[in-house]
C-alpha positions as CSV (number, residue, x, y, z in Angstrom):
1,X,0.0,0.0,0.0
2,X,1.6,3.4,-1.1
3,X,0.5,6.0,1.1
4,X,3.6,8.8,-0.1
5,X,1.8,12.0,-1.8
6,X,2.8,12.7,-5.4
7,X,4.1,16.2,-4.0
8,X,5.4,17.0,-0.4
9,X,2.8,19.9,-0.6
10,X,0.1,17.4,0.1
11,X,1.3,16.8,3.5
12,X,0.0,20.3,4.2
13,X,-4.1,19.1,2.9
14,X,-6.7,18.0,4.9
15,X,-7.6,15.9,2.0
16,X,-4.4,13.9,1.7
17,X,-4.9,13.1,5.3
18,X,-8.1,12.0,5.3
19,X,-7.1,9.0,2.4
20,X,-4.2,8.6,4.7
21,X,-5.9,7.6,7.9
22,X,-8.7,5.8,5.9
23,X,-5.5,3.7,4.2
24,X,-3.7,2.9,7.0
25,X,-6.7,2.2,9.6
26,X,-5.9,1.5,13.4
27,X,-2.1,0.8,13.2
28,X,-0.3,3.7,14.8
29,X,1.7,5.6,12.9
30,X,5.2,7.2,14.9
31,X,7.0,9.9,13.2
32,X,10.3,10.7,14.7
33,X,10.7,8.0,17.5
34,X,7.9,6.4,20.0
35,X,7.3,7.4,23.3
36,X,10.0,5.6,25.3
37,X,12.6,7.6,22.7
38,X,10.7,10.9,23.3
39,X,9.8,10.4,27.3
40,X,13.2,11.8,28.8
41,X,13.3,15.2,26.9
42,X,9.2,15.4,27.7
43,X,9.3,14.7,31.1
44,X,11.6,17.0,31.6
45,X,9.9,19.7,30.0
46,X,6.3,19.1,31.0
47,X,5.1,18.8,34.2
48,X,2.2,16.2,35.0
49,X,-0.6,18.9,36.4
50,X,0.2,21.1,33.0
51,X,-2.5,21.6,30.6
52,X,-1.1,20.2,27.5
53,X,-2.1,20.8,23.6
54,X,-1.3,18.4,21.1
55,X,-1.2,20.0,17.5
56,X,-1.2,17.0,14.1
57,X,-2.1,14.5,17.0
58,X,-2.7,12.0,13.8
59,X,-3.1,8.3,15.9
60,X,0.1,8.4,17.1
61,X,0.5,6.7,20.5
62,X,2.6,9.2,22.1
63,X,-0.8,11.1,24.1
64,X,-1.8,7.6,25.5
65,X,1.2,6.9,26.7
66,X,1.8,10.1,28.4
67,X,-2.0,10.3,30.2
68,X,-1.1,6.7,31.2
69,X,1.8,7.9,33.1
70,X,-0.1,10.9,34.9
71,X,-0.3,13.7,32.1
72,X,-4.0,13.7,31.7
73,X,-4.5,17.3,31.1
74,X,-4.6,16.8,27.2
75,X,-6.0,18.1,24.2
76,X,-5.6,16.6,21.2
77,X,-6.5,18.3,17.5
78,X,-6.0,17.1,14.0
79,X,-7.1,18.5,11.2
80,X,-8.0,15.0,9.8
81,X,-11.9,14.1,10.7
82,X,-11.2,10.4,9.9
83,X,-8.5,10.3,12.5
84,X,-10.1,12.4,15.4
85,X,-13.1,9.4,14.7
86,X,-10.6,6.7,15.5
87,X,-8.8,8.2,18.7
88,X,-12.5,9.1,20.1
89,X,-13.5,5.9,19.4
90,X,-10.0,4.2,21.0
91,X,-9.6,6.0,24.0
92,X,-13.0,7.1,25.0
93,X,-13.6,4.7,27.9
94,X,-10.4,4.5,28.8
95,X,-8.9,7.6,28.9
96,X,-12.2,9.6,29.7
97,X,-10.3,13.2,30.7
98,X,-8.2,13.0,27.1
99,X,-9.8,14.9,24.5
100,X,-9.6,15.1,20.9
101,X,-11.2,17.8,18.3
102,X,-11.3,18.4,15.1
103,X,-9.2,21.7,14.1
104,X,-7.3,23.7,12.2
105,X,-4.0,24.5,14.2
106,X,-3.8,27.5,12.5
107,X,-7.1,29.3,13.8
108,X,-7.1,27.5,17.2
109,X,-10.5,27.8,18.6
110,X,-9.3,28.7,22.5
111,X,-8.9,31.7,24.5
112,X,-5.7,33.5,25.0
113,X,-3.1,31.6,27.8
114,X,-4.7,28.7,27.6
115,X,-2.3,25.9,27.9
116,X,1.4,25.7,29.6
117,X,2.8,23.3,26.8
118,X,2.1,23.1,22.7
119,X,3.4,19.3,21.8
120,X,4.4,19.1,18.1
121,X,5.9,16.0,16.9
122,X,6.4,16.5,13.0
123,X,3.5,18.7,12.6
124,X,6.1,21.9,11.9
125,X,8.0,19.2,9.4
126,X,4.9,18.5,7.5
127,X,3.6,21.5,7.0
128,X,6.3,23.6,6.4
129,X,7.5,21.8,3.1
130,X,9.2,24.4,1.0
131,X,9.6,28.4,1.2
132,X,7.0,29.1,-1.0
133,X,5.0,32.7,-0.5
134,X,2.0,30.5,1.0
135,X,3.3,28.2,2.8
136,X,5.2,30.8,5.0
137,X,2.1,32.5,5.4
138,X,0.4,29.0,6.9
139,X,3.4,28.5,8.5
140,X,3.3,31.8,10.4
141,X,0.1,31.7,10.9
142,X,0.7,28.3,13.2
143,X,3.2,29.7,14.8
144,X,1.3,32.6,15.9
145,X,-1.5,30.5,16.8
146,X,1.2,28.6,19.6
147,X,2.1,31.8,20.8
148,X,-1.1,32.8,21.6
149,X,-2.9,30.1,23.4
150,X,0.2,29.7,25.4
151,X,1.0,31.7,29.2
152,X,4.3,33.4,29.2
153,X,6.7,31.0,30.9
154,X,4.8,28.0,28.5
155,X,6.8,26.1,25.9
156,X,6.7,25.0,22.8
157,X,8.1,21.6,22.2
158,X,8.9,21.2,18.4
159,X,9.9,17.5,17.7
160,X,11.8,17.7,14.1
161,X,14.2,16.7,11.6
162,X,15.5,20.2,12.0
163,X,16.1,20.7,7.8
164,X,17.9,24.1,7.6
165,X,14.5,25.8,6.5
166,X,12.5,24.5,9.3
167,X,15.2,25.8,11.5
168,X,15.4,29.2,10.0
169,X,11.4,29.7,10.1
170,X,11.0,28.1,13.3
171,X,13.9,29.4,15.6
172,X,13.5,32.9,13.5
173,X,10.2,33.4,14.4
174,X,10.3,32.8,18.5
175,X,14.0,34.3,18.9
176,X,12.4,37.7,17.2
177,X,9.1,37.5,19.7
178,X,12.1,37.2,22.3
179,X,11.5,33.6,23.6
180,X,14.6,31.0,24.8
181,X,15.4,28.5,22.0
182,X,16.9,25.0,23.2
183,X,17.8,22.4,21.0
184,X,18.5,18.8,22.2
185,X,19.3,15.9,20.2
186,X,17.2,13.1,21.1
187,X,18.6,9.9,22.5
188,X,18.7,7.0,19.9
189,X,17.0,9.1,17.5
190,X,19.0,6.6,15.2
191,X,17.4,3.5,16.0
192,X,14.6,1.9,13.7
193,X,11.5,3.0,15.4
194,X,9.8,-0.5,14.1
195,X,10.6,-3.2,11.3
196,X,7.4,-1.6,9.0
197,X,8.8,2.0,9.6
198,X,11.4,3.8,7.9
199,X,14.6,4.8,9.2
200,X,15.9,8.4,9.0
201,X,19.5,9.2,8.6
202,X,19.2,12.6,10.2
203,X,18.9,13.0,13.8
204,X,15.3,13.5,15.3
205,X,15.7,17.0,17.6
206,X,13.5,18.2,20.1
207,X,13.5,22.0,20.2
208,X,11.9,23.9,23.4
209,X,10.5,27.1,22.8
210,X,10.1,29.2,26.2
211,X,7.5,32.2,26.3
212,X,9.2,35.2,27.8
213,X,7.2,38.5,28.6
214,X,7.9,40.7,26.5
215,X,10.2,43.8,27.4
216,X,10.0,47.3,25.6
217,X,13.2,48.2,23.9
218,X,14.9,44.7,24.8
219,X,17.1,42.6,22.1
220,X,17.7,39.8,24.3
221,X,18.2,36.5,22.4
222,X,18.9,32.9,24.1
223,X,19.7,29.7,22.2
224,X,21.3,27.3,24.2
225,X,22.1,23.3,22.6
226,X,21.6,19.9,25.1
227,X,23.1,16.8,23.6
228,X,22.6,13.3,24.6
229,X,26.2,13.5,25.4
230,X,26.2,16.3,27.8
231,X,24.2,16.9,30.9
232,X,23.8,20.7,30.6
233,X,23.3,23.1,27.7
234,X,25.4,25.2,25.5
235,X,24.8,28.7,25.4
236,X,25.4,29.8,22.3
237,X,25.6,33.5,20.1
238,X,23.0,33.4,17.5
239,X,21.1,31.2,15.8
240,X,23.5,30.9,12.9
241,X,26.2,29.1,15.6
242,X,22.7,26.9,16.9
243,X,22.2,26.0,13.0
244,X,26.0,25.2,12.4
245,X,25.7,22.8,15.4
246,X,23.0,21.0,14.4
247,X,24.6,20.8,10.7
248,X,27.2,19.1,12.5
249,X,25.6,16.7,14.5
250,X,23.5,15.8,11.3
251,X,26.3,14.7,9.3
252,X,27.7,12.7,11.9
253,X,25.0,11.0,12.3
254,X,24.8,10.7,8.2
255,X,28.3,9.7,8.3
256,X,27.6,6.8,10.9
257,X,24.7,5.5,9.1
258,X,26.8,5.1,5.6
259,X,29.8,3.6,8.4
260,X,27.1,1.2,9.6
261,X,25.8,-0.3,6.0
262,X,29.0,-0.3,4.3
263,X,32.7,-0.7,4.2
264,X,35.6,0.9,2.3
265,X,34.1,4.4,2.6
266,X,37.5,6.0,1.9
267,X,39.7,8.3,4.8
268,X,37.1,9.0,7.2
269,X,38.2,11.3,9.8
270,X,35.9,13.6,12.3
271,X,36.9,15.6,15.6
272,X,34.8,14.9,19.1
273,X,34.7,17.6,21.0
274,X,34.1,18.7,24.5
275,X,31.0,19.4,25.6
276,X,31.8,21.6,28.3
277,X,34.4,23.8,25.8
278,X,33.2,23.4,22.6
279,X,37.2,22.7,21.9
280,X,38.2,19.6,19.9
281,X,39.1,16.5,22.5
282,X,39.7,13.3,20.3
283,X,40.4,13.5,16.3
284,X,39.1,9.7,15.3
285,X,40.1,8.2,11.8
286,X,38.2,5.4,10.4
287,X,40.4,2.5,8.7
288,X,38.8,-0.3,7.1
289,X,40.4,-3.4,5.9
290,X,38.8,-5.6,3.4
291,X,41.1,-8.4,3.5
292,X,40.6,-9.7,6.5
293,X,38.0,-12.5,6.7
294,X,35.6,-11.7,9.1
295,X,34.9,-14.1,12.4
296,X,33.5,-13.3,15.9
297,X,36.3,-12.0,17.2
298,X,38.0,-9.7,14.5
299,X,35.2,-6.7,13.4
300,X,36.5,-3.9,15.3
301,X,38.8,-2.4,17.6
302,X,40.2,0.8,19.4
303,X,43.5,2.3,19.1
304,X,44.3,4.7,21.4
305,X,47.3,6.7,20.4
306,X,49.9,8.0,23.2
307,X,50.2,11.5,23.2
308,X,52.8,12.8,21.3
309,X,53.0,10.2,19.2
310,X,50.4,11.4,17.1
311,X,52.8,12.6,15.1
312,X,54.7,9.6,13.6
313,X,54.2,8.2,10.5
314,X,52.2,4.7,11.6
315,X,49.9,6.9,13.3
316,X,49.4,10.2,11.6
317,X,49.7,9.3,7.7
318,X,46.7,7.6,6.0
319,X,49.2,5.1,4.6
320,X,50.6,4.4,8.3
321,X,47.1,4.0,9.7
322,X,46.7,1.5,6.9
323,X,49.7,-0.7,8.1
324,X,48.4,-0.3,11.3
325,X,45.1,-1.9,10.9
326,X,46.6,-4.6,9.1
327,X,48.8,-5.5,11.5
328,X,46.2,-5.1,14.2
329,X,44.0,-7.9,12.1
330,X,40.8,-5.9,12.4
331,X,38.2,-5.5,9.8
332,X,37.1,-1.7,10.7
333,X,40.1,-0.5,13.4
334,X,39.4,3.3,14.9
335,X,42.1,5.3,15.6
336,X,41.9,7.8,18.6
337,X,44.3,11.1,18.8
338,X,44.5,13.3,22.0
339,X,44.6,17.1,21.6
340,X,47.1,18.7,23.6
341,X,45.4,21.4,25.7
342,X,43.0,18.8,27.3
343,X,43.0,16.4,30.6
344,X,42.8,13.1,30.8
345,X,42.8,11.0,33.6
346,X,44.0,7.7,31.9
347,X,43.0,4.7,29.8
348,X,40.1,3.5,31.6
349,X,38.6,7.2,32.2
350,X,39.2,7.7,28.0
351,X,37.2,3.8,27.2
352,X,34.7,4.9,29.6
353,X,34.1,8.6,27.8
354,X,34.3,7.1,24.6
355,X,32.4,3.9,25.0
356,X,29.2,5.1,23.3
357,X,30.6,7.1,20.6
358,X,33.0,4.7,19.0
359,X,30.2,2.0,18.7
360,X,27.8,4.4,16.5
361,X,31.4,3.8,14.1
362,X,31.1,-0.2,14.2
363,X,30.2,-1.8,11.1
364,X,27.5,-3.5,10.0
365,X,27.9,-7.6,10.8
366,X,29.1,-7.0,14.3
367,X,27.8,-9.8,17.0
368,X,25.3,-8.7,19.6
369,X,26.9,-7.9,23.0
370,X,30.3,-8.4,21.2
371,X,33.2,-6.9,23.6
372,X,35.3,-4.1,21.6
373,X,39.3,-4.1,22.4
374,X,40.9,-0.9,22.9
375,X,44.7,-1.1,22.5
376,X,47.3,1.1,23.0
377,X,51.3,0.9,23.0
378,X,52.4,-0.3,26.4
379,X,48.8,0.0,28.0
380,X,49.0,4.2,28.8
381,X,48.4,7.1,27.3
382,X,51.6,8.7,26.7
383,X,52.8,11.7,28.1
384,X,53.2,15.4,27.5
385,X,54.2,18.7,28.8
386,X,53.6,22.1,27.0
387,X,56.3,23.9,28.6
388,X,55.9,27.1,26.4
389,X,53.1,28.3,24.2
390,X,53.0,32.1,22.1
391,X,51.9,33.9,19.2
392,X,54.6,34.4,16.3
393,X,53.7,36.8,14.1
394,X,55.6,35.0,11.3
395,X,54.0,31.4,11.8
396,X,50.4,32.2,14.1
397,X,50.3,29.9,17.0
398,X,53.3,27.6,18.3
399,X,53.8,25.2,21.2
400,X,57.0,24.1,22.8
401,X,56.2,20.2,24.1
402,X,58.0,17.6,25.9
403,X,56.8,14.1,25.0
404,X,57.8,10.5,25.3
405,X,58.3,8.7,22.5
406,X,59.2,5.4,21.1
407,X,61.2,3.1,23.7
408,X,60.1,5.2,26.0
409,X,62.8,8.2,24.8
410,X,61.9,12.0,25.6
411,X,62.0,14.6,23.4
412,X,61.3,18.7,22.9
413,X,59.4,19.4,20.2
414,X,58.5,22.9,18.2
415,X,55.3,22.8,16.9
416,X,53.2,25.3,14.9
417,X,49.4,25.0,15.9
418,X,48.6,25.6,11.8
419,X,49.5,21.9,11.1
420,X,49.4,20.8,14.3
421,X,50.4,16.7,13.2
422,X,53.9,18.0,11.5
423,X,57.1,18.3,14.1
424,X,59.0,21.6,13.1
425,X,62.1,21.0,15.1
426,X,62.7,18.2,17.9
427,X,65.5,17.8,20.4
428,X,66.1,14.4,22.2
429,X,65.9,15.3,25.9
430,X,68.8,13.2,27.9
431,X,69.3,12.6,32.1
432,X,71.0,15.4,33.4
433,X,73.7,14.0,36.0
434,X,75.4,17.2,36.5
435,X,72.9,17.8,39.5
436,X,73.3,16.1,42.8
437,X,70.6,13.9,44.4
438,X,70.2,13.4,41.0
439,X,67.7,9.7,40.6
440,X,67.7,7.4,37.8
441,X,64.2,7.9,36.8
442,X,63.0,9.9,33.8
443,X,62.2,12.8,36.2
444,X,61.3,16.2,33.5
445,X,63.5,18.4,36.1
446,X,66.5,16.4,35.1
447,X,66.5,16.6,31.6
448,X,68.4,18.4,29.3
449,X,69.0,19.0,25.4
450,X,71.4,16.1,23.3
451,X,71.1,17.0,19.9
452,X,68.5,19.8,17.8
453,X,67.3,17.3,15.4
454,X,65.5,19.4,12.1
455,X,62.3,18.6,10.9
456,X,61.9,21.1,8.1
457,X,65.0,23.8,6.4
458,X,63.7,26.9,6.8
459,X,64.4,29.6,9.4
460,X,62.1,29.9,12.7
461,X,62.4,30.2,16.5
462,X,63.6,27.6,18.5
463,X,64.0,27.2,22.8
464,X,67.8,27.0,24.0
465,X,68.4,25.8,27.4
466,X,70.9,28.5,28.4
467,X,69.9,31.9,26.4
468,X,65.9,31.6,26.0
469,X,64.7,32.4,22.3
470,X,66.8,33.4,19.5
471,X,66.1,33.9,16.0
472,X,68.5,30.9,13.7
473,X,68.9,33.6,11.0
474,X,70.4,30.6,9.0
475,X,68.9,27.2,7.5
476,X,68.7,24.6,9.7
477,X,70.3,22.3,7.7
478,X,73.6,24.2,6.9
């Protein structure tokens, strides 16, 4: 049974609807994730005694489930007579304080302040279509509509694909009335609602839309971003940097999707970042490798590279990641970098933050409840020490490092923060016995400089251990 319109601006007609709901009958039909993928970000924006309207209520589950669990201050509308028919019919003995009426959400028959929450769940999506003349004029008329019939301190909670016109139009039109705009990024949005269902490659978002009262002469803005990831929001600028981060967050979830139904996607490399900062934390590259025949115990893995060695050929080169992943004898090996300028506490802290992100990279075949190694060389993290960092006005950014590298060898290391994975200069750092009391461990107070070893010939600014900076007005090499 094909119940797709011939043209997306059918999902704006009563008619289409109607032949919808008369197609599909009884069976419930979930846009954008069920109830027990929706109840964490609803719960915690609507409180059980609220009065609650429910706007495209088609004969979606989601306003059962809710009155089941103690919201039973709902209204329900639909434009579609056939379906307000059905939901009467299916929850009038059993849900007697639920109602459902048939109406137009753009000329919403109820007075002023009405309700504290407006629940839309695709509604905005289906409506809004393209940016055609008249359908922003619908559009704005709905939106008017919410902001009406809700008190000030009410929200407007906007379940959506978030397509970069529905967030212009949407977050446009409350930021300008002055309300907060929140965005969160639903929790396993990714997962196949059901086997008869679709699946969406975007990420399903939830955005919140809090009434303010309006103040004379004030061009207050808020937009703040929650991720699943994250315990508290982001507060961000404008609503250009709120639609760059959910462009972001959309094609990474794009990007695991195509991870997760094939192989052999190329160099695939994308930066986590901190959710606190905003700053980059982990740079991840993807390596898959074909010829190795799959069985239970070989479909993915973890590198964790030391810090400081990020830098070497085996682990920064495509080619080097490559050889890596063969040796390793992994089908799909992931590769994790650590930025400099970040903490972390060890091994176990880093599997334990990274846990659920590296699985949305597994590939497709991979055992339930299978156990994914992370390795490492030698079982840590590495070390490093910035011991200097500045602004040249030659070469931007630099950093002066101490790291340890391969058997366990330290070394200073010039680094300009433009290409941040090439070594500029390096100097091995050797015990210093000329102190007394002087140990045998590798203790960074009792090292000094062996031998300036050149990583590229051109003149810069390098760290000597007696006279501070000095400009090499020479090539390195000569």
């Amino acid at each position: 049974m094909n119940l797709l319109p011939k043209s997306s601006k059918e999902f704006g007609s009563a008619d289409y609807w109607e032949k919808f709901f008369q197609q599909r009958g009884k069976t419930a039909f979930e846009w954008y994730g069920t109830y027990l993928e929706l109840c964490e970000v609803l719960h915690k924006y609507i409180k059980p005694k609220e009065k609650v309207l429910v706007i495209g209520c088609g004969n979606s589950e989601l306003s059962e489930q809710l009155y089941d669990v103690g919201y039973q201050d709902i209204v329900n509308i639909d434009i579609s007579e056939v379906v307000i028919k059905q939901m009467k019919e299916r929850n009038g003995s059993r849900r007697p304080h639920m109602s459902f009426l048939k109406m137009d959400m753009t000329q919403l028959e109820f007075p002023d302040a009405t309700f504290q929450v407006v629940l839309d769940k695709g509604t905005l999506d289906a409506v809004l279509t393209d940016e055609e003349e008249v359908t922003l004029r619908q559009v704005d008329r709905m939106l008017a509509e919410v902001g009406r019939v809700l008190q000030v301190g009410g929200r407007y909670l906007c379940i959506s694909l978030a397509q970069a016109h529905i967030l212009k139009k949407a977050v446009g039109h409350f930021s300008r009335e002055g309300w907060m705009v929140r965005a969160h990024q639903v929790a396993s949005s990714q997962d196949r609602v059901s086997e008869a269902e679709p699946r969406f490659s975007l990420p399903v978002f939830a955005f919140v839309m809090t009434k303010f009262r309006p103040v004379p002469g004030s061009a207050l803005q808020i937009f703040e971003l929650c991720t699943q990831e994250q315990g508290k929001p982001v507060r961000l600028e404008s609503a250009d940097q709120l639609a760059e981060a959910v462009r972001e967050r959309q094609y990474y979830a794009w990007l695991c999707s195509q991870l997760r139904r094939k192989a052999g996607l190329g160099s695939v490399s994308l930066d986590l970042c901190s959710g606190d900062t905003g700053e980059p934390r982990y740079t991840l590259h993807v390596v898959d490798n074909p010829a190795v025949k799959p069985s239970r115990d070989n479909h993915f893995a973890i590198f964790i590279i030391p810090q400081g060695r990020e830098t070497e050929w085996l682990f920064g080169m495509e080619e080097g990641r490559k050889q890596l992943a063969a040796s390793a004898g992994f089908r799909r090996l992931v590769t994790v970098a650590l930025h400099r300028g970040q903490r972390y506490a060890g091994m176990e802290s880093i599997q334990a933050e990274l846990s659920a992100r590296v699985m949305e990279l597994a590939p497709a075949g991979l055992p339930p409840q299978q156990q994914v190694p992370f390795l490492s060389v030698g079982g840590d993290i590495g070390v490093r020490t910035v011991q200097h960092q500045d602004h040249s006005a030659l070469s931007g950014d630099y950093v002066i490092e101490d790291v340890q590298g391969e058997d366990r060898w330290y070394f200073r290391r010039l680094i300009f923060l433009s290409n941040r994975n090439v070594v500029q200069s390096e100097a091995r750092l050797l015990k210093d016995t000329s102190h007394r009391g002087v140990t045998s461990s590798w203790s960074q107070r009792n090292l000094k400089l062996d031998a300036v070893i050149p990583s590229h010939c051109f003149c810069l600014t390098m760290l000597c251990p007696q006279q501070g900076w000095k400009k090499l007005e020479e090539d390195l090499d000569s």
